[in-house]
C-alpha positions in Angstrom: 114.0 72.1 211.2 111.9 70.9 213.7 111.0 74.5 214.5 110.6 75.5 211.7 107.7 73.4 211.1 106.2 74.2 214.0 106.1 78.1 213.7 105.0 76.9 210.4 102.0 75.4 211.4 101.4 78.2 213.9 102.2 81.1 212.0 102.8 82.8 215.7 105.8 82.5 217.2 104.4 83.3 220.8 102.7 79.9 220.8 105.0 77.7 218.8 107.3 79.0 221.4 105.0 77.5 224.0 104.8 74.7 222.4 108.5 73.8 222.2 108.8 74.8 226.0 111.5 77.4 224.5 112.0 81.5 224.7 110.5 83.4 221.8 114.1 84.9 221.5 115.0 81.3 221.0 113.0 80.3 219.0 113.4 83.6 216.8 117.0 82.8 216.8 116.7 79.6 215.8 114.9 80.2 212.6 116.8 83.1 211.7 120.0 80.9 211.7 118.0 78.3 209.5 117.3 81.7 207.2 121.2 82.0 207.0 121.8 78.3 206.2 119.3 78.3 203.5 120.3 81.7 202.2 116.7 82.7 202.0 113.9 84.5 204.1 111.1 81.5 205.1 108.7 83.8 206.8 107.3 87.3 206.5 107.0 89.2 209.7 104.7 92.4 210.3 103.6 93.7 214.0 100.8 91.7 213.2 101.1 88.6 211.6 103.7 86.0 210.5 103.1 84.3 206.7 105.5 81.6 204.8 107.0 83.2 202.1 107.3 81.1 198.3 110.2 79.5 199.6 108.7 78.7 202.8 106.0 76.8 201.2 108.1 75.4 199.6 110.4 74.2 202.7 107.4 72.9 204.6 106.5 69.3 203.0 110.4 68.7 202.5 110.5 68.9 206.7 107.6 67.4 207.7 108.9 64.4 205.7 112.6 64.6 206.8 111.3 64.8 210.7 108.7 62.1 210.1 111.8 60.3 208.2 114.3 60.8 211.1 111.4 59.4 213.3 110.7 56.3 211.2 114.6 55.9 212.0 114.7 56.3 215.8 111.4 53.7 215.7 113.4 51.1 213.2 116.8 51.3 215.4 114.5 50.4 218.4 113.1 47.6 216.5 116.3 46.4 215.5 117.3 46.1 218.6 114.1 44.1 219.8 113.1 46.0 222.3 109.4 47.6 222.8 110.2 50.9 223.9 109.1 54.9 223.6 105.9 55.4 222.6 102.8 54.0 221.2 99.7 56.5 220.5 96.5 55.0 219.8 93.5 57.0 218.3 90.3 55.3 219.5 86.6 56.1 218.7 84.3 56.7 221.8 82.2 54.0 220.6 85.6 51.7 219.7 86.7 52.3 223.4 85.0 50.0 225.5 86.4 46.9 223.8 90.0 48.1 224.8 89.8 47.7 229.0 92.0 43.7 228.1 93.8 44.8 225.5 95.4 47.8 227.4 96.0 45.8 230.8 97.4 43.4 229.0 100.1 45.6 227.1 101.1 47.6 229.7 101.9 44.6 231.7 103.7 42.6 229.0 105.6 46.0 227.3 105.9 48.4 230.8 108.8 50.0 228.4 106.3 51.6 226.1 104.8 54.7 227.0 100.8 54.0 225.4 99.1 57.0 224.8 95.1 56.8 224.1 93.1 59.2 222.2 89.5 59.3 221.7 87.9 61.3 219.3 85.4 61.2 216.2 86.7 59.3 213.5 86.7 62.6 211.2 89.2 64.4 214.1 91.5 61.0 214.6 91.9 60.4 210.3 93.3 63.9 210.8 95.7 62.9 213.4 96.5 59.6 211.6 97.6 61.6 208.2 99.3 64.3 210.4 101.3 61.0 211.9 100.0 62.3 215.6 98.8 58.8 216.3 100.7 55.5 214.8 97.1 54.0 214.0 92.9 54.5 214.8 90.5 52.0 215.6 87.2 52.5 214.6 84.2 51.5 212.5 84.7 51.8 208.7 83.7 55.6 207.4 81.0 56.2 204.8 84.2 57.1 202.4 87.3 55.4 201.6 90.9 57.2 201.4 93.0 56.8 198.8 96.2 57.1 201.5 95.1 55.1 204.7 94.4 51.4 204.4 91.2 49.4 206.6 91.6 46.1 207.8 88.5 45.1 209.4 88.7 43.2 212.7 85.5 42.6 213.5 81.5 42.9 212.6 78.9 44.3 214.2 75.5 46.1 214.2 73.7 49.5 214.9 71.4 48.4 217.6 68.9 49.4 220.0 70.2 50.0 223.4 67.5 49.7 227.0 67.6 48.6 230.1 67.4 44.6 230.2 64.2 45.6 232.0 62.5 47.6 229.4 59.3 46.1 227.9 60.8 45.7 224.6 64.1 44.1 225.4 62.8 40.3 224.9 62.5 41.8 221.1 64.7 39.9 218.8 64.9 43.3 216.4 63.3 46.4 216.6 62.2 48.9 213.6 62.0 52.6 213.4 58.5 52.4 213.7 58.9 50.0 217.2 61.0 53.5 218.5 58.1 56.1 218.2 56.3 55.7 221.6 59.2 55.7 223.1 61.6 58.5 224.5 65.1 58.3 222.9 68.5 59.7 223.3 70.3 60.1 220.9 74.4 60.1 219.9 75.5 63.6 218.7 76.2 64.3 215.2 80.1 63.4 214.1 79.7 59.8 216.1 79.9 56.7 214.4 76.2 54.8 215.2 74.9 59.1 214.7 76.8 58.9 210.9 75.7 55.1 210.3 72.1 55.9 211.2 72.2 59.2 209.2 73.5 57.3 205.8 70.2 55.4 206.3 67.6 58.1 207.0 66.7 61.7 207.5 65.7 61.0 211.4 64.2 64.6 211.3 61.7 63.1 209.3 61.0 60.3 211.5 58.1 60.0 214.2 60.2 59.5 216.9 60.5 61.8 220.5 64.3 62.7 221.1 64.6 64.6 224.4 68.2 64.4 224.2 71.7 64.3 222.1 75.1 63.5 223.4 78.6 63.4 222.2 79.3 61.2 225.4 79.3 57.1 225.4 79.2 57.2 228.5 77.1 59.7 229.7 74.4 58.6 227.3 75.0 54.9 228.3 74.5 56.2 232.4 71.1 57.8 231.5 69.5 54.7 229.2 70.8 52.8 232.3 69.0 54.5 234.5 65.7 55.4 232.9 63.7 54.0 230.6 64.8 55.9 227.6 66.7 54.3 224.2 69.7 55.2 222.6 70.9 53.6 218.9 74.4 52.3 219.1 77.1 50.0 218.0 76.4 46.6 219.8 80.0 46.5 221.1 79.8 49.9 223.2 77.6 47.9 226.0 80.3 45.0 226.5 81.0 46.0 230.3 77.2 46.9 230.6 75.6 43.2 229.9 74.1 42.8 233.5 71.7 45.7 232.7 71.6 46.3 229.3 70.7 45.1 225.9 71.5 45.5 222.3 68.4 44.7 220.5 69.1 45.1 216.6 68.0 48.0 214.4 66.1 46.7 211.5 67.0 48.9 208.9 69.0 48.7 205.7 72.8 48.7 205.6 72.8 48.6 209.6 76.3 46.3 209.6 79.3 48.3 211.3 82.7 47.0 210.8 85.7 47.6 213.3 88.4 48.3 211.5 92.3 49.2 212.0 93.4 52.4 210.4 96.7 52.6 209.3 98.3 55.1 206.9 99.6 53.4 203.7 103.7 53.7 203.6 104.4 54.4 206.5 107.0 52.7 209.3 104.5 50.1 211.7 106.2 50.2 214.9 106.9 46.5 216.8 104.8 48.2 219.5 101.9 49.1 217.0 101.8 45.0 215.8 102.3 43.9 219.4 99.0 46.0 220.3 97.3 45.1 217.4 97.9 41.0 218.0 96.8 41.5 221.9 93.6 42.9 220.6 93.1 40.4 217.9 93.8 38.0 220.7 91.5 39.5 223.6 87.8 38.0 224.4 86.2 41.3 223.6 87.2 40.8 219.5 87.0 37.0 219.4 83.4 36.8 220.7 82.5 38.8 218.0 84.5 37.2 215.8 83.2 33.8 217.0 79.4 35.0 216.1 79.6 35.9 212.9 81.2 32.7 211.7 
């Protein structure tokens, strides 16, 4: 079934070959005997293309959901057996990430029999993975929308902010407005990014005054060059937590500028004893509760 789904999702059984680390003759073999069992043809094959057939289509939700079931199964036994063991994978925002470094020293030392897995992405790409089940859970801020099949527990508040070098003229500012921004040279997050979506919902910025020599997709990268220059950048406050020393977070005063850090999970579905073991280490970790600790 397994391969099914997988040439399924490929329509090309040269690369879902690949991807199981099996022969195309295998593979090819494989579904062929599944075309017996089922007494039915699942896929139409020409010299240059492979399509589902009716039945096919058909096939394909009923064996996501029996893998995913048999998988839910393997993860319960585990449980039952209280031990943390296989594999955790956690689907992280860039600007999520830098509130983790605690959290994921302290689980690996605590649960060194669970094999975590960290992805960072946009939120769009990782909500993706979550309803595919390729991550158990996402941390990020709450999107624009809501989704009818994943629920949001918020962890934490914060704000879209101003970030500059703790040396920069303006970093004494207890907020700063669009308006403070347009002598000044700015780098920007790329589109897709959370603080680039939450300032978007706000305002056209192509319509603002303000001199942008730069866009990045990169936290990091963009966090280097505001730390090394005198340029501004407008994230989350939370992405400069291992930068204190020489930066600031100077708050963006503009409407609906609150960002919430949420947990992602997708409604229904089996929560590993790995996933909640993660999830209260966070909770627990100084990075959360000093921004828990602020807004109360």
């Amino acid at each position: 079934m397994y391969y099914f789904v997988k040439v399924a999702e490929t329509l090309n059984f040269s690369e879902a070959a690949r991807n199981l680390f099996v022969t195309q003759s295998t593979l090819s073999q494989q579904i062929k005997q599944l075309e017996e069992e089922f007494g039915t043809s699942l896929f139409e094959r020409d010299s240059h293309s492979v399509s589902l057939t009716e039945n096919g289509h058909r096939l394909l939700p009923l064996a996501k959901r029996t893998l995913q079931d048999a998988r839910d199964c393997q993860n319960q036994i585990r449980d039952l057996q209280e031990m943390l063991s296989g594999e955790l994978i956690v689907g992280v925002t860039y600007s999520f990430c830098p509130i983790l470094t605690e959290t994921v020293k302290n689980f690996i030392g605590n649960y060194p029999g669970v094999k975590l897995k960290i992805i960072s992405k946009s939120s769009e790409e990782l909500i993706s993975l979550l309803r595919k089940r390729e991550v158990d859970f996402v941390l990020a801020f709450k999107p624009n929308e809501s989704y009818d099949d994943i629920e949001s527990h918020i962890l934490f508040d914060d704000k879209l902010s101003v970030i500059l070098r703790a040396d920069h003229p303006l970093s004494d500012r207890r907020s700063l407005s669009i308006k403070d921004l347009e002598r000044q040279k700015i780098a920007l997050p790329a589109k897709g990014l959370q603080a680039r979506n939450a300032l978007d919902r706000n305002m056209d910025i192509n319509k603002q005054n303000l001199d942008i020599c730069i866009e990045l997709n990169e936290i990091n990268i963009l966090l280097d060059i505001v730390q090394s220059s005198h340029l501004l950048t407008i994230l989350s406050e939370a992405t400069i937590y291992h930068h204190k020393e020489k930066l600031r977070a100077i708050p963006l005063d503009i409407p609906h500028n609150q960002m919430e850090g949420c947990i992602h999970v997708l409604k229904k579905a089996y929560r590993k004893r790995s996933a909640e073991a993660f999830v209260k280490l966070l909770r627990e970790s100084n990075e959360i509760n000093e921004r828990i600790n602020r807004w109360l």
